[in-house]
C-alpha positions in Angstrom: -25.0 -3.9 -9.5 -22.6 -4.9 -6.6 -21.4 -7.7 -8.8 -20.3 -5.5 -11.2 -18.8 -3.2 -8.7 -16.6 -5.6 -7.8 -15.5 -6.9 -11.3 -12.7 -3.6 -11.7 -11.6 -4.0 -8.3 -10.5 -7.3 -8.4 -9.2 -6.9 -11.4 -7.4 -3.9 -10.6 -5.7 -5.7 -7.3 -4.2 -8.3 -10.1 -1.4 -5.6 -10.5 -0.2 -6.5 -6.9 2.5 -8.5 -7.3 4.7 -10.1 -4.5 7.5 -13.4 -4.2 4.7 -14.9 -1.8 3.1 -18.5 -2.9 4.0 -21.8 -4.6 3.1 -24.4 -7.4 2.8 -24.6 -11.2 -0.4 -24.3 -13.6 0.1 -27.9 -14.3 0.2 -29.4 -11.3 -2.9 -30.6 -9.2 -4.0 -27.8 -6.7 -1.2 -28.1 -4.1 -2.8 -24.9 -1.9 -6.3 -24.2 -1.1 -6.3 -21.0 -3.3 -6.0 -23.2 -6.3 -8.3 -25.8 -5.2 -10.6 -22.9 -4.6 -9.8 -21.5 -8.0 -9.6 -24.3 -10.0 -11.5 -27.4 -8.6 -14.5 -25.8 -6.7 -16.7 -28.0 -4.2 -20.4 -27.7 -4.6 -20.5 -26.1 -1.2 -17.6 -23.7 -2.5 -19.8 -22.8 -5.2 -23.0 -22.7 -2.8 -20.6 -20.1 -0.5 -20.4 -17.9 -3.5 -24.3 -18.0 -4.5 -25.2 -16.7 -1.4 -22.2 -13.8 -1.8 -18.8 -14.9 -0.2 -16.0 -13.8 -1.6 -12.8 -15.8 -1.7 -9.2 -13.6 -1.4 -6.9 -15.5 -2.9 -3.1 -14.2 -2.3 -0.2 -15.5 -3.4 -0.8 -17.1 -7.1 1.6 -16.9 -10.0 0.3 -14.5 -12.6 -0.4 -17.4 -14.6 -2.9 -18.9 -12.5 -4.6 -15.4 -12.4 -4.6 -14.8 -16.3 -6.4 -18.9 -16.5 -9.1 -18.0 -13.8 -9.6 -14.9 -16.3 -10.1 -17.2 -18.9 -11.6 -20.4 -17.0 -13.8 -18.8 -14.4 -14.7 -15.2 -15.9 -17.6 -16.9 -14.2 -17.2 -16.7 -11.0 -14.4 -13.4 -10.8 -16.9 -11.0 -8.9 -16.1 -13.7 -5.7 -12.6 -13.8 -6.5 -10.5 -11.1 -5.5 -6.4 -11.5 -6.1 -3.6 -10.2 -3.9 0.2 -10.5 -4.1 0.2 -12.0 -7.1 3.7 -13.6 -8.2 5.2 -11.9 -11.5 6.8 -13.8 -13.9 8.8 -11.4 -15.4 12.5 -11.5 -13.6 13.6 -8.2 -15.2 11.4 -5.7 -13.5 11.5 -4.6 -9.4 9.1 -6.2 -7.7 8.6 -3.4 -4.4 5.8 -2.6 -3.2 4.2 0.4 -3.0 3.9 1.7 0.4 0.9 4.4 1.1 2.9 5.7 4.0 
């Protein structure tokens, strides 16, 4: 039940983007988000049995929509913030609760 309580959260903080992060989908995992992500240890894997929850900040929007696809898995230990957008065009502020 938790598990799936988490599912639309992280999902929802996908839509927080920011210019914060680094490296390409095709390249090795350069930060420990994407080695996290992509290339998990057994004891990252072991973390996350027992209920840890990795906050990954900074990926390109990319990365987010292959861990979608890749590790659908996995996504209730997986929460995204500041997530890069690839589209130029639009304003990329952020919305401040103040």
């Amino acid at each position: 039940m938790i598990r799936n309580a988490i599912r639309p959260l992280a999902l929802s903080l996908i839509l927080a983007f920011s210019a914060a992060g680094q490296a390409s989908i095709g390249d090795q995992p350069q930060t420990w988000e994407q080695q996290i992500l992509f290339a998990p240890s057994e004891e990252t894997l072991r973390a996350e049995a027992k209920g840890r929850v990795w906050i990954l900040s900074g990926l390109d929007e990319r990365e987010v929509e292959r861990a979608m696809d890749e590790q659908y898995d996995r996504l209730a230990h997986l929460l995204f913030v500041n997530v890069r957008s690839q589209d130029a065009g639009e304003d990329d502020e952020e919305d401040d609760c103040d």
